[in-house]
C-alpha positions as CSV (number, residue, x, y, z in Angstrom):
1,X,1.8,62.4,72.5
2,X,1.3,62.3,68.5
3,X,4.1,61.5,66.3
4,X,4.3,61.8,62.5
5,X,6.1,59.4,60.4
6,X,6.9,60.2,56.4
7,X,7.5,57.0,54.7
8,X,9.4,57.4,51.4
9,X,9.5,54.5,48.9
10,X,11.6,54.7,45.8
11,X,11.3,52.8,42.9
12,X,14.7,51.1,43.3
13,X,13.7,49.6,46.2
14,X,15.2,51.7,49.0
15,X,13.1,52.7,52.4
16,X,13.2,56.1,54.4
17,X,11.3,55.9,57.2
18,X,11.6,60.3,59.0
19,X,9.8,61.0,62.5
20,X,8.3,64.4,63.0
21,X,6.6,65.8,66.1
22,X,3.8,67.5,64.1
23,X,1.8,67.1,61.0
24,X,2.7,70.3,59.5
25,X,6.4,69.1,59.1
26,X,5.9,65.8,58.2
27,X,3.6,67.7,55.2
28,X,6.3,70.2,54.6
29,X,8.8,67.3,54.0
30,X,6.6,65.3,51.7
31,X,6.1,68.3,49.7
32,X,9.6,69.2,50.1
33,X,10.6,65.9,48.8
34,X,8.4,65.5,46.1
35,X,9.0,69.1,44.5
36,X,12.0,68.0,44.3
37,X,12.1,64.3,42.7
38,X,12.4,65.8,39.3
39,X,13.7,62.3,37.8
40,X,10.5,60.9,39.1
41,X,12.5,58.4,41.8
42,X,9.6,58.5,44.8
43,X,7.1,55.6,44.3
44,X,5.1,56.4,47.4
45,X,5.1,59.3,50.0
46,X,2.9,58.2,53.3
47,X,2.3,60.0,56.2
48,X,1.2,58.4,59.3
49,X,0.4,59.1,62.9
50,X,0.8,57.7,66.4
51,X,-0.2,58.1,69.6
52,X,3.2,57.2,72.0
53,X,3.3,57.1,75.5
54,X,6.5,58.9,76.7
């Protein structure tokens, strides 16, 4: 089974780390997030994916 993970680094430091079961909604939240960092807070949005064994 795939997972999606959304890392979210701001630029005072702080982590998020979100878990998604498919790509399209860890895309939806990157976009979601980004549209709406309108003080320009997010220093990186990363999307990644792994296989895990259930």
């Amino acid at each position: 089974m795939k997972i999606f993970y959304v890392n979210i680094e701001y630029k005072d430091g702080r982590k998020v780390e979100d878990v998604f079961l498919s790509n399209t909604k860890a895309k939806e939240m990157c976009d979601l997030l980004l549209g709406e960092d309108k003080e320009g807070a997010i220093k990186l949005v990363e999307t990644k994916c792994r296989d895990v064994d259930l």
